[in-house]
DRENMAR-218146 format. One record per residue (C-alpha): residue number from 1; residue in three letters; x, y, z. Coordinates in steps of 0.2 Angstrom, whole numbers. Layout:
% DRENMAR-218146
@fidren=NUM, drenpa=ala, east=X, north=Y, up=Z;
...
***
This chain:
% DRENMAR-218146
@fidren=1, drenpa=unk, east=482, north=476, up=459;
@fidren=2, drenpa=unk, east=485, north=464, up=446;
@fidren=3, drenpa=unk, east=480, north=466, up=429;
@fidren=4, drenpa=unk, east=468, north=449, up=430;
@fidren=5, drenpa=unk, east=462, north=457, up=446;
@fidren=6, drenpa=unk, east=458, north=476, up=439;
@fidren=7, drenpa=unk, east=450, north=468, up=422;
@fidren=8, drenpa=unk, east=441, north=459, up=435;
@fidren=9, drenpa=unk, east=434, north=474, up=445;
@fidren=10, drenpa=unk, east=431, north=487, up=432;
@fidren=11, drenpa=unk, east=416, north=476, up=422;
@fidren=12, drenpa=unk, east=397, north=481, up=425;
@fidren=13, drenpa=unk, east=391, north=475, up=442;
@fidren=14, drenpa=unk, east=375, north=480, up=449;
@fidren=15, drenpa=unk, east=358, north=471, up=449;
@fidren=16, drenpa=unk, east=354, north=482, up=430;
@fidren=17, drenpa=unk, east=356, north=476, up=414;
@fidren=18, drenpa=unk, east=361, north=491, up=405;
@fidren=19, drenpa=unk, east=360, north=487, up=387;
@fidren=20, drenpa=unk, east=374, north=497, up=375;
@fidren=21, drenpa=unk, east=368, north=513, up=364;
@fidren=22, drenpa=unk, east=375, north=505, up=349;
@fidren=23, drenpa=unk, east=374, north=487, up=348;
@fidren=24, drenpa=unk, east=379, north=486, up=331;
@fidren=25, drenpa=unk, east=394, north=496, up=332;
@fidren=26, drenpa=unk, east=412, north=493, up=332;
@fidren=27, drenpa=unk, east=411, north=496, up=350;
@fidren=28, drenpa=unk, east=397, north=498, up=363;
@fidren=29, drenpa=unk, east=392, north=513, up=373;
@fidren=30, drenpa=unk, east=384, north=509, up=389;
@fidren=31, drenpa=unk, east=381, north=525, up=402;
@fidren=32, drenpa=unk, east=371, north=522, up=419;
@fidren=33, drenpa=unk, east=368, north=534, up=433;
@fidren=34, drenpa=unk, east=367, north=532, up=451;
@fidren=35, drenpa=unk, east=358, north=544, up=463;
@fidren=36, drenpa=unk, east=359, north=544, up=483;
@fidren=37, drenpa=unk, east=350, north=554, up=496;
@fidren=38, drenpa=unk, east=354, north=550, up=515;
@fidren=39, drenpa=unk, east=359, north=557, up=530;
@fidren=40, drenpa=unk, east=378, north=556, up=538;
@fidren=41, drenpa=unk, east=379, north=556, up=557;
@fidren=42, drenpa=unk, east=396, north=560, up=560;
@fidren=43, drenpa=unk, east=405, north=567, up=545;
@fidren=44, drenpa=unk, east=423, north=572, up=550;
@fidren=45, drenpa=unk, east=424, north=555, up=559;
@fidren=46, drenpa=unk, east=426, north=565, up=576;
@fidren=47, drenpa=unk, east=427, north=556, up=595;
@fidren=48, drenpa=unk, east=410, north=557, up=606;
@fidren=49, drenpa=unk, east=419, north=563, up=620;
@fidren=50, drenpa=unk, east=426, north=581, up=616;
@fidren=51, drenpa=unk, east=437, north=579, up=628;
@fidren=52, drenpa=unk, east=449, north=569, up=618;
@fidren=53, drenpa=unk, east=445, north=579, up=599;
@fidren=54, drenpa=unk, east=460, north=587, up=592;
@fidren=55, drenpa=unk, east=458, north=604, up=595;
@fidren=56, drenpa=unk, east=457, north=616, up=578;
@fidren=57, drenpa=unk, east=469, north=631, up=576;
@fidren=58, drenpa=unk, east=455, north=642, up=589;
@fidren=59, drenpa=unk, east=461, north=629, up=604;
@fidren=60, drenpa=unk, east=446, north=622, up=604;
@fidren=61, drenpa=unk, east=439, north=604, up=602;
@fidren=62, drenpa=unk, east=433, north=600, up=584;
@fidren=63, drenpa=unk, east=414, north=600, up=583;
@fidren=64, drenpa=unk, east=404, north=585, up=579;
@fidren=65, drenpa=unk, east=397, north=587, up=560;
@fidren=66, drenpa=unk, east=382, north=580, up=553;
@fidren=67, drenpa=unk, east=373, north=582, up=538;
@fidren=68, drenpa=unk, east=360, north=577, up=524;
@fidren=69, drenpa=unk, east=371, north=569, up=509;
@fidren=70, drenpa=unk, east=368, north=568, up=490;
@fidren=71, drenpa=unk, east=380, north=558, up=481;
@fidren=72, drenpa=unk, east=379, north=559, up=460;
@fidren=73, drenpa=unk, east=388, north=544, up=451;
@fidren=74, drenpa=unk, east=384, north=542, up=431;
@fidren=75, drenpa=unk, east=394, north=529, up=423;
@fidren=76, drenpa=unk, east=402, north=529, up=405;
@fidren=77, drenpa=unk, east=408, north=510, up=399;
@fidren=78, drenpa=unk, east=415, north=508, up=383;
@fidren=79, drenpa=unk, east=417, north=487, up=378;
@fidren=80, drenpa=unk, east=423, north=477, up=362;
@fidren=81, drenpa=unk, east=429, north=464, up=357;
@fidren=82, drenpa=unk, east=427, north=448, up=350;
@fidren=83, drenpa=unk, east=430, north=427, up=351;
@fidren=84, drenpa=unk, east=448, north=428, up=357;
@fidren=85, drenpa=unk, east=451, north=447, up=360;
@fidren=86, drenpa=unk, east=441, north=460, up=372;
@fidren=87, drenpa=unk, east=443, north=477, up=378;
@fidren=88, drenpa=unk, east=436, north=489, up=394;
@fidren=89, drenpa=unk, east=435, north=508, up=399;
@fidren=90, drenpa=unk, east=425, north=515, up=411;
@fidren=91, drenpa=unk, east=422, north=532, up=419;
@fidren=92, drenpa=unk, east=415, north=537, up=436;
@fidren=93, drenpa=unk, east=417, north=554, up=441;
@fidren=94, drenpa=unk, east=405, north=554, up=459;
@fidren=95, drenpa=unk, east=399, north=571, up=467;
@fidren=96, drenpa=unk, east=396, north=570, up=485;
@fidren=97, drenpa=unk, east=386, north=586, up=491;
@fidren=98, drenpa=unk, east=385, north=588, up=509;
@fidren=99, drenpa=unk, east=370, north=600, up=512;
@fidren=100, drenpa=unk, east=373, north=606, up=531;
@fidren=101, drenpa=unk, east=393, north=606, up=527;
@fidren=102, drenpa=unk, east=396, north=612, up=511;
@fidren=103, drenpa=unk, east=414, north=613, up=513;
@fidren=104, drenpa=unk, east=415, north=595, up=514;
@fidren=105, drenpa=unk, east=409, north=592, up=498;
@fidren=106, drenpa=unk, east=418, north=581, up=484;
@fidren=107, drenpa=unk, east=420, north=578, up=467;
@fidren=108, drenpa=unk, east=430, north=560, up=463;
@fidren=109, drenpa=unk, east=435, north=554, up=447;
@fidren=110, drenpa=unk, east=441, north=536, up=443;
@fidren=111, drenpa=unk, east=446, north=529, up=425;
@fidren=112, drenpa=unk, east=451, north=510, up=421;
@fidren=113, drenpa=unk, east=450, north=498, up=406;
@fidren=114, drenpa=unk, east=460, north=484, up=402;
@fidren=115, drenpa=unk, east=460, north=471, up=389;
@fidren=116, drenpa=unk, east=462, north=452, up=388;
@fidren=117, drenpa=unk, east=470, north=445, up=371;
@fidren=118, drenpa=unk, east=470, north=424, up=369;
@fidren=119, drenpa=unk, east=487, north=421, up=356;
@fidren=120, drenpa=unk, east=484, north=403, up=358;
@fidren=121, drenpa=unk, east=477, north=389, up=368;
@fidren=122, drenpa=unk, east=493, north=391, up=377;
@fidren=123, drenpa=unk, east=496, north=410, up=377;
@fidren=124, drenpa=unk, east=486, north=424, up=382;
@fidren=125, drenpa=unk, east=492, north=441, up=389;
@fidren=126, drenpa=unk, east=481, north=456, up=400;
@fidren=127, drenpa=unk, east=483, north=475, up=404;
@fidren=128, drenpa=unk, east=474, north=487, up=413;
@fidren=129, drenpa=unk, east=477, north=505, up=417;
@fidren=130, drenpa=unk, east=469, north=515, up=431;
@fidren=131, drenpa=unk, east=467, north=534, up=436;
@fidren=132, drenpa=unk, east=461, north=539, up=450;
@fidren=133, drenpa=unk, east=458, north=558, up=460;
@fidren=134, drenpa=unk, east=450, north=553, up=477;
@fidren=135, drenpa=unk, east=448, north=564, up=493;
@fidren=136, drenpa=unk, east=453, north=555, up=509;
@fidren=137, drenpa=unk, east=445, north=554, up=524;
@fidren=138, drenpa=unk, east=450, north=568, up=536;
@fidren=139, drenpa=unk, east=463, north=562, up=550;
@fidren=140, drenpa=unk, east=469, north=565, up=568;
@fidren=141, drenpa=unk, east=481, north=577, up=559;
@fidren=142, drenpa=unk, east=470, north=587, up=547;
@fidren=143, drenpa=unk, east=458, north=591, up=561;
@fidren=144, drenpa=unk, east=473, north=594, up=575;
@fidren=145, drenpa=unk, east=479, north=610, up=562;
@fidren=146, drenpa=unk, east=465, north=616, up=552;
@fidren=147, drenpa=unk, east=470, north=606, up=535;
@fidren=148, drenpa=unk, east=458, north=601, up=522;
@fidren=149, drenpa=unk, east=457, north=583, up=518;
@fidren=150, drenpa=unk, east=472, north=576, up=507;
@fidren=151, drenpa=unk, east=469, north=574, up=488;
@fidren=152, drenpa=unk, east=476, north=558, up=482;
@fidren=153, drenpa=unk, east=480, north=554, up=464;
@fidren=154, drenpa=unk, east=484, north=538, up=460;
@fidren=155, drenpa=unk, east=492, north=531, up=443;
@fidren=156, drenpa=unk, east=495, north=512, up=437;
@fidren=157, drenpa=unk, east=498, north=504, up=423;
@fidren=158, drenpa=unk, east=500, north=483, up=423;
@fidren=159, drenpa=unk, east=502, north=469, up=411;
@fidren=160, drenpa=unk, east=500, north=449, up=412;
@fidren=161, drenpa=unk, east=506, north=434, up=402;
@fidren=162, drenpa=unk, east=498, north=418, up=407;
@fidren=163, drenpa=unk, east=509, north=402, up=399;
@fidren=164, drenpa=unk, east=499, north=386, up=400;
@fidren=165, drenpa=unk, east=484, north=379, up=393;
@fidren=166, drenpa=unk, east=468, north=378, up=404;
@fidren=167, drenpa=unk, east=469, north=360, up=409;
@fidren=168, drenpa=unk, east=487, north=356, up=407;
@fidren=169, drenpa=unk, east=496, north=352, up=423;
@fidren=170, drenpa=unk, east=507, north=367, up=425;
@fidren=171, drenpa=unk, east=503, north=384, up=422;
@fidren=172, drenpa=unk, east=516, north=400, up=424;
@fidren=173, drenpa=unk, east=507, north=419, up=426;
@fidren=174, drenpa=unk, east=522, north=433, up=426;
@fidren=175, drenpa=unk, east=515, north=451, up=428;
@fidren=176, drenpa=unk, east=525, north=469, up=429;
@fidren=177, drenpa=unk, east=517, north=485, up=435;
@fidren=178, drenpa=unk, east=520, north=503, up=441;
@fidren=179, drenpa=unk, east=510, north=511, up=453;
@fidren=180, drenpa=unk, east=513, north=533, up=455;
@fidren=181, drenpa=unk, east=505, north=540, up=468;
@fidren=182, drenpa=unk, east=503, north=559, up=471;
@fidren=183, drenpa=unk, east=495, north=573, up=481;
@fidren=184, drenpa=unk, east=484, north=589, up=475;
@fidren=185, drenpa=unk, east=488, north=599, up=491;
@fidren=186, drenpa=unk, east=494, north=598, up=510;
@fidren=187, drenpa=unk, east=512, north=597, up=500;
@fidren=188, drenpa=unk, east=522, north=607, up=514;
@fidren=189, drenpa=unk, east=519, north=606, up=531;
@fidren=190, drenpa=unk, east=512, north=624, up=540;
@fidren=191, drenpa=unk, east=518, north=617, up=556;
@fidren=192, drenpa=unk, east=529, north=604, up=566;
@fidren=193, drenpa=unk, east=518, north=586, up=564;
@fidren=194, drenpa=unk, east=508, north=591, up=554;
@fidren=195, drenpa=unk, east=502, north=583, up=536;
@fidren=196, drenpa=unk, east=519, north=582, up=523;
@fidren=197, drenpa=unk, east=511, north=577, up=508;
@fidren=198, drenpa=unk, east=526, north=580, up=496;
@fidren=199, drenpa=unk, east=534, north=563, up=508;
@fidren=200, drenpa=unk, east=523, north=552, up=505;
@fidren=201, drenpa=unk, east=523, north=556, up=485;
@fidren=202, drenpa=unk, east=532, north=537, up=477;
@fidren=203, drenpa=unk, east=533, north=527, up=463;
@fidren=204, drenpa=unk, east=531, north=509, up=464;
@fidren=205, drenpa=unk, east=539, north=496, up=452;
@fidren=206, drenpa=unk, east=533, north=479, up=454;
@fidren=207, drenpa=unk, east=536, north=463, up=445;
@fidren=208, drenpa=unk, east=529, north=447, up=451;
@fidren=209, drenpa=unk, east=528, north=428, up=447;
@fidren=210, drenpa=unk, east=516, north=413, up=451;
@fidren=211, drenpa=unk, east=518, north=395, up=447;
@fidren=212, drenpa=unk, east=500, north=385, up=446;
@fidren=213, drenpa=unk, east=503, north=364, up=447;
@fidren=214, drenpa=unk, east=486, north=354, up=446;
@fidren=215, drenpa=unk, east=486, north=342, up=460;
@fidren=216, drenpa=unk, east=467, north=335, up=457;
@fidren=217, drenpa=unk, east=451, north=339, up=447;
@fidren=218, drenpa=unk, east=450, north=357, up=445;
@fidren=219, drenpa=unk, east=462, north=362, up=461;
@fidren=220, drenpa=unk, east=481, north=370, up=460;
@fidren=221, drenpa=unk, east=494, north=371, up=469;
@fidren=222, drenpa=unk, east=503, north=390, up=471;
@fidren=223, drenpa=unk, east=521, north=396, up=474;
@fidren=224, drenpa=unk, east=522, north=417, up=471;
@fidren=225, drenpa=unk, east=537, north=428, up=473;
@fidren=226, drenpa=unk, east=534, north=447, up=470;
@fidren=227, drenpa=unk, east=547, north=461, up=472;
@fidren=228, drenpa=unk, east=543, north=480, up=474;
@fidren=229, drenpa=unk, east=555, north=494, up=472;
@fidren=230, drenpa=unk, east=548, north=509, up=478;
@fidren=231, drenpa=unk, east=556, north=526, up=475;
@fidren=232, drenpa=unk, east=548, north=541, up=485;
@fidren=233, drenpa=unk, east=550, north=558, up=474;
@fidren=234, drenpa=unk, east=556, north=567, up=491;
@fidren=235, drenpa=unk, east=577, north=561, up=492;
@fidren=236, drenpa=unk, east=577, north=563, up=512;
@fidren=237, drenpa=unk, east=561, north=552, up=516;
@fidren=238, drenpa=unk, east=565, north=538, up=526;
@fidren=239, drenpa=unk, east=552, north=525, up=518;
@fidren=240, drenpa=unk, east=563, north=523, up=502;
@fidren=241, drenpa=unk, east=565, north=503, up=498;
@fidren=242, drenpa=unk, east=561, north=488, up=493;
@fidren=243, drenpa=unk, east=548, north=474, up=495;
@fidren=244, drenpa=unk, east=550, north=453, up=495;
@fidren=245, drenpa=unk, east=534, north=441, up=495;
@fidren=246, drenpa=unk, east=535, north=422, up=494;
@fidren=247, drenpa=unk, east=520, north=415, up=496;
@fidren=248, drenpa=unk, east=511, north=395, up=492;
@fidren=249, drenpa=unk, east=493, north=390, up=494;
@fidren=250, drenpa=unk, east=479, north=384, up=483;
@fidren=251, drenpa=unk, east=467, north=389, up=470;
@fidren=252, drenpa=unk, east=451, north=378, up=467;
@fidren=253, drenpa=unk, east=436, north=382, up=456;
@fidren=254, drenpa=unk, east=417, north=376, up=460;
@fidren=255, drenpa=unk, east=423, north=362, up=471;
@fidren=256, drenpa=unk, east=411, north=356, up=485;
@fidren=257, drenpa=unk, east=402, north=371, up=479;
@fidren=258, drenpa=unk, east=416, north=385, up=483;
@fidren=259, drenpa=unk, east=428, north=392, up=474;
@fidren=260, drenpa=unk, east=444, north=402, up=481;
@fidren=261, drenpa=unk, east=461, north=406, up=483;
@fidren=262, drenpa=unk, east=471, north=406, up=498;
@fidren=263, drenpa=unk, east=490, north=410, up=499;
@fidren=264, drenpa=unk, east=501, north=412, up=515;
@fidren=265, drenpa=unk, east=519, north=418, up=516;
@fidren=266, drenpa=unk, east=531, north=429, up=522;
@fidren=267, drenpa=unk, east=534, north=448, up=517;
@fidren=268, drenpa=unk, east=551, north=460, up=520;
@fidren=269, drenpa=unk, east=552, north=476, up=519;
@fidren=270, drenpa=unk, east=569, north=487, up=519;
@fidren=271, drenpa=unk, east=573, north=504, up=516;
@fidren=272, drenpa=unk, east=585, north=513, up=508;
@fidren=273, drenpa=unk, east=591, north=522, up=522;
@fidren=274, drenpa=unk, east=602, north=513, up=536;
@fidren=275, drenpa=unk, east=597, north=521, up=552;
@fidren=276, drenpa=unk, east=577, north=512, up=547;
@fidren=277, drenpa=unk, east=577, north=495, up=553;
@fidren=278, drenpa=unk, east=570, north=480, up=541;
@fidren=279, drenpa=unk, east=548, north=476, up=544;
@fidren=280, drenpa=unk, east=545, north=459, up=540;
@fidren=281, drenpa=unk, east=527, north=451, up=544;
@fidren=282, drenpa=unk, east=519, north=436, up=541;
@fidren=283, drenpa=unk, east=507, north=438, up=525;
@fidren=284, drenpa=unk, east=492, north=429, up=518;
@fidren=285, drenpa=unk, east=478, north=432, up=505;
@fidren=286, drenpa=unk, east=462, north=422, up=504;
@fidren=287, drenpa=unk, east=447, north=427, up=495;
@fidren=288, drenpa=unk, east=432, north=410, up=496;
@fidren=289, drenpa=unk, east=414, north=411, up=486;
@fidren=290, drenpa=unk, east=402, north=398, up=494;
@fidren=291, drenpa=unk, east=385, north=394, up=484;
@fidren=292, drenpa=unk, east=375, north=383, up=498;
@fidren=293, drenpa=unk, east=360, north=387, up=487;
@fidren=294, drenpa=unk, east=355, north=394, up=468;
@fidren=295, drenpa=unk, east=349, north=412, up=479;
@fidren=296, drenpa=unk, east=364, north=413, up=491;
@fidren=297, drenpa=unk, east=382, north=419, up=490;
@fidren=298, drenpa=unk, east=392, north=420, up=505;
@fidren=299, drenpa=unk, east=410, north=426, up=504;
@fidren=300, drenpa=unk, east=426, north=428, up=515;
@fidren=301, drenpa=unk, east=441, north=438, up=511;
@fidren=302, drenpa=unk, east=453, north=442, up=523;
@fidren=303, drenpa=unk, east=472, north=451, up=521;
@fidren=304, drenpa=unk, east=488, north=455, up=530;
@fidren=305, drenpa=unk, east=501, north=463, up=522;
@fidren=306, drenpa=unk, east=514, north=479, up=525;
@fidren=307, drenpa=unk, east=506, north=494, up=517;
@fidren=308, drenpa=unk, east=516, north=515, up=512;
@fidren=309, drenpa=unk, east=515, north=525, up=528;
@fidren=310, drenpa=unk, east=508, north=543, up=530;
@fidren=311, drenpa=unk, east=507, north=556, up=543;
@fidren=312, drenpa=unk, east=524, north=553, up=552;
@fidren=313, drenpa=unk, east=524, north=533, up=553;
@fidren=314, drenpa=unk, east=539, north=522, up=542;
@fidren=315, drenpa=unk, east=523, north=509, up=535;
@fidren=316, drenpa=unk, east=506, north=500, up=545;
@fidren=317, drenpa=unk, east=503, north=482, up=544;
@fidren=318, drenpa=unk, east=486, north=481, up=539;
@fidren=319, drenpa=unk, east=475, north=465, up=541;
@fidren=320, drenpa=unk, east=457, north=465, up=533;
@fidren=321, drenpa=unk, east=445, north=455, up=537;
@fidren=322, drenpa=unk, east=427, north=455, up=528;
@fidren=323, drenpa=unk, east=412, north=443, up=525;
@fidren=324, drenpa=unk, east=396, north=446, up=516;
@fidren=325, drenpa=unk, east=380, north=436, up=511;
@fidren=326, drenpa=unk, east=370, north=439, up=496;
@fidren=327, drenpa=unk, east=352, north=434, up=496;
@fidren=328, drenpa=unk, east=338, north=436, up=482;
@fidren=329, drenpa=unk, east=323, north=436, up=489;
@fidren=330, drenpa=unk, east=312, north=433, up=471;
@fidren=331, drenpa=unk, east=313, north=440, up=453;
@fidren=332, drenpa=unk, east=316, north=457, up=459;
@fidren=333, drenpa=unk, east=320, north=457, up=479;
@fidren=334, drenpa=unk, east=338, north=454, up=485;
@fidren=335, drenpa=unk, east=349, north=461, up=501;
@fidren=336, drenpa=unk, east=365, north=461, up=507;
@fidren=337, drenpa=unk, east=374, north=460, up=522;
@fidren=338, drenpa=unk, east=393, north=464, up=527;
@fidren=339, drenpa=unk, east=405, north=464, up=542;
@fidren=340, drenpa=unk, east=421, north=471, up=541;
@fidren=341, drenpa=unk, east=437, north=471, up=554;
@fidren=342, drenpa=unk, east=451, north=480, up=549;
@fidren=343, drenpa=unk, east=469, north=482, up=562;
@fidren=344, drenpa=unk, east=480, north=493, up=557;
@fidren=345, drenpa=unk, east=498, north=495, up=568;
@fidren=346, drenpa=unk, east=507, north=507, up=564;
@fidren=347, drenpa=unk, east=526, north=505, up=561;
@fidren=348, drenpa=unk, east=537, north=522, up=565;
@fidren=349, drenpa=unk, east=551, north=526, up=575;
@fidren=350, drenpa=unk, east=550, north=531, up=594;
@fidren=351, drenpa=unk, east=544, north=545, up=601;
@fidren=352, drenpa=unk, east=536, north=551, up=583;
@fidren=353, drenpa=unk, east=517, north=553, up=578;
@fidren=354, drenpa=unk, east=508, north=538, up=578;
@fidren=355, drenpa=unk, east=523, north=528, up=588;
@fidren=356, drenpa=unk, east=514, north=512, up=593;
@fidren=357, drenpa=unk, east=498, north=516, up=588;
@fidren=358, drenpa=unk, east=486, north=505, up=584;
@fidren=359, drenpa=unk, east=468, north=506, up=576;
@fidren=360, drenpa=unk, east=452, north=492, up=575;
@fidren=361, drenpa=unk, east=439, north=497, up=564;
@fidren=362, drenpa=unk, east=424, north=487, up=564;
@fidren=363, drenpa=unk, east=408, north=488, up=549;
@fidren=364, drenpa=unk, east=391, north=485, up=543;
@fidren=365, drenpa=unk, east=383, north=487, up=530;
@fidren=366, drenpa=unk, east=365, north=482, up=525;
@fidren=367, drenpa=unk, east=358, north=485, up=507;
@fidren=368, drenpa=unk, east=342, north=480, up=500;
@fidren=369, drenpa=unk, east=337, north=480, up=483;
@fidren=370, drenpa=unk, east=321, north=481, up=472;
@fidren=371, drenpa=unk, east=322, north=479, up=451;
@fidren=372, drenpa=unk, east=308, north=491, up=447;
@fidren=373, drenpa=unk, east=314, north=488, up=428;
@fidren=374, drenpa=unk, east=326, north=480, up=418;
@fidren=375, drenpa=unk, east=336, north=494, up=419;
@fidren=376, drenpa=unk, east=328, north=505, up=435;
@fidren=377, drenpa=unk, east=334, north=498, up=452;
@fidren=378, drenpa=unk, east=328, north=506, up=471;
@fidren=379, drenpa=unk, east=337, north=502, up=485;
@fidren=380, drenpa=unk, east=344, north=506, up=504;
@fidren=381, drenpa=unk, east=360, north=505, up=510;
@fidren=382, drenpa=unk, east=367, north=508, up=528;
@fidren=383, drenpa=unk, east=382, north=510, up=534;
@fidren=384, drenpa=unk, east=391, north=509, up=550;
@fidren=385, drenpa=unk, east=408, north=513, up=555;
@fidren=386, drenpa=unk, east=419, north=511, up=574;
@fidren=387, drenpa=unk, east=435, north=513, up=574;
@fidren=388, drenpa=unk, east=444, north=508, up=589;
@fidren=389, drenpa=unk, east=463, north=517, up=594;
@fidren=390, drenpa=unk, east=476, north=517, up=607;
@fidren=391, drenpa=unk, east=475, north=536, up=599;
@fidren=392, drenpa=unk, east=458, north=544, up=608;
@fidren=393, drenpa=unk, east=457, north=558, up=596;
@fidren=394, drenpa=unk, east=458, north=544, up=580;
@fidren=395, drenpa=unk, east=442, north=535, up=589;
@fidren=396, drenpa=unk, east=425, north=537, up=580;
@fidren=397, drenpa=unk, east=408, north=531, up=577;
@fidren=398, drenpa=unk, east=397, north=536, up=561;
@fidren=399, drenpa=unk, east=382, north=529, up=554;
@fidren=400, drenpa=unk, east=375, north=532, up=533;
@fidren=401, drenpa=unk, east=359, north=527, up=529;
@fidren=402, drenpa=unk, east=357, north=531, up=508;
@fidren=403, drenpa=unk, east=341, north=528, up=496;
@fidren=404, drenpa=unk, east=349, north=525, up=478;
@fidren=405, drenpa=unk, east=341, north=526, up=462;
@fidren=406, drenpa=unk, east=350, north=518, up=447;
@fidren=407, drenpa=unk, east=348, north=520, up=430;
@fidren=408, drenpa=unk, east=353, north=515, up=414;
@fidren=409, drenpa=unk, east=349, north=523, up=395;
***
């Protein structure tokens, strides 16, 4: 993620309006908590039939578990700034306690801040940072050999210098970033096929530019070219390489009440090692808020793009498609609803794991909300998950339904 794009996601959001412990200070404090209760219907993401599970290490088909869920998330934010400076951190460690199947349970943490500095009306630079120790989802793997889910720890670090003024016909945005990516466990394999975590261990350098020309009120015109050179830590992994993206498109702010973006282009991939042949796909980001009405928000965003492999495959091309529609209802009712469609085709060589495989994964979610206070929201939230694969044993359905509490001091 860009640094513009990270800054972007790690403000405040909610429907609270926390207010900062120390207003006066040099910096503010501002810590909110949010508390869940549900019930999960299928939470190792097994297959209905048990005919087509992956068997555990006692030959038999994995069981189906469910389970009542308590999810913990406080927040810590720290902001300051002033007129042409501001700065961001924020911490959100989130405890998920499964009740029926403790040894599911997890303890995430994520970290990011960032920064925006304005050197003049031409000039103006952004970093962000991000940490994150997330638990995946279990996989066709883990279950097939008894493995507990992966850990994942991710590492980045990016910077942005934007040239041109706000109105001026051209604008030029060059950014750099490094993105490290490691594993907590599952690092050597207890058996042929199964999960090789210390593989899939990389470090990704990235440097990227994008050239904005005004071609009418408050629309541009984009041409982007970003390179990759990703260096996996393991010498004899095949996925070693580099990337190559040229995109064009458009960018257009609150014009016929919609603003977006929307790029299209081509991305290659090659890799270090000869005997791997070159992925190339066509790529596209597009990302549109439409306003109809002062209560509504509806917005699109869809992907498609060449993503790291894992579990055997060289890399998956991933296109993500989602759209949601915001209403508030009055003063203090509003809802939500998404629908999400991901495919994800897996690129690896013939006759290895996941050799052709290819997974659709469709979603809802519906989420209601009531601001009981200033700083106290209530709300629901469900879930629903069905993923799709040429691979019977990676084919699930699982429903969430979670009552939230939120908080601010």
């Amino acid at each position: 993620m860009s640094a513009a794009g990270l800054l972007a996601a790690i403000q405040p959001v909610g429907a609270i309006q926390p207010k900062p412990l120390n207003p006066d200070g040099p910096f503010s404090v501002i810590p909110s908590l949010e508390v869940e209760y549900g019930y999960d219907d299928n939470v190792n993401q097994v297959a209905e039939n048990p005919a087509v599970r992956a068997r555990g290490a006692d030959g038999e088909p994995v069981e189906k578990e469910t389970s009542s869920v308590v999810e913990v998330v406080p927040v810590f934010a720290v902001q300051a700034g002033r007129r042409d400076s501001r700065f961001f951190a924020a911490y959100r460690p989130r405890y998920v306690r499964y009740l029926e199947q403790r040894e599911r349970d997890q303890f995430n943490h994520r970290l990011q801040g960032g920064g925006e500095t304005v050197i003049n009306r031409r000039n103006r630079v952004q970093g962000a940072f991000g940490y994150s120790r997330v638990e995946e989802p279990l996989t066709v793997t883990n279950r097939r050999f008894g493995e507990d889910a992966s850990i994942r720890v991710d590492r980045s670090v990016n910077g942005e210098w934007l040239f041109g003024a706000e109105g001026a016909r051209g604008q030029l945005q060059l950014d750099l970033g490094l993105t490290q990516r490691r594993y907590a466990n599952n690092l050597s394999p207890v058996a042929a096929g199964a999960t090789d975590n210390a593989g899939s261990e990389y470090n990704d350098y990235d440097i990227g530019s994008t050239l904005g020309i005004r071609v009418g009120g408050r629309t541009r015109a984009l041409l982007s070219a970003r390179y990759s050179k990703i260096d996996y830590t393991l010498s004899s992994s095949p996925r070693g390489g580099s990337e190559m993206s040229v995109l064009t498109g458009l960018r257009w702010k609150a014009t016929g009440k919609t603003t977006g973006e929307i790029e299209f282009g081509r991305q290659r991939k090659g890799y270090d090692d000869p005997a791997v042949a070159t992925n190339a796909v066509n790529t596209w980001a597009a990302e549109i808020l439409w306003e109809p009405r002062g209560r509504d928000e509806v917005t699109l965003s869809t992907t498609n793009l060449l993503q790291e492999g894992g579990s055997g495959e060289i890399a998956v091309e991933s296109q993500d498609t989602t759209i949601a529609w915001a209403h508030e209802w009055g003063a203090r009712v509003s809802s939500s609803v998404a629908l999400g469609y991901q495919r994800r085709d897996y690129i690896a060589r013939i006759g290895t794991f996941n050799a052709g495989r290819t997974d659709k994964l469709s979603s809802v979610t519906i989420g209601w909300n009531y601001a009981v206070r200033r700083w106290m929201d209530l709300g629901m939230t469900w879930f629903y998950r069905e993923n799709r694969s040429t691979a019977a044993a990676a084919e699930y359905e699982r429903n969430t339904v979670l009552l939230r509490l939120e908080v601010s001091f």
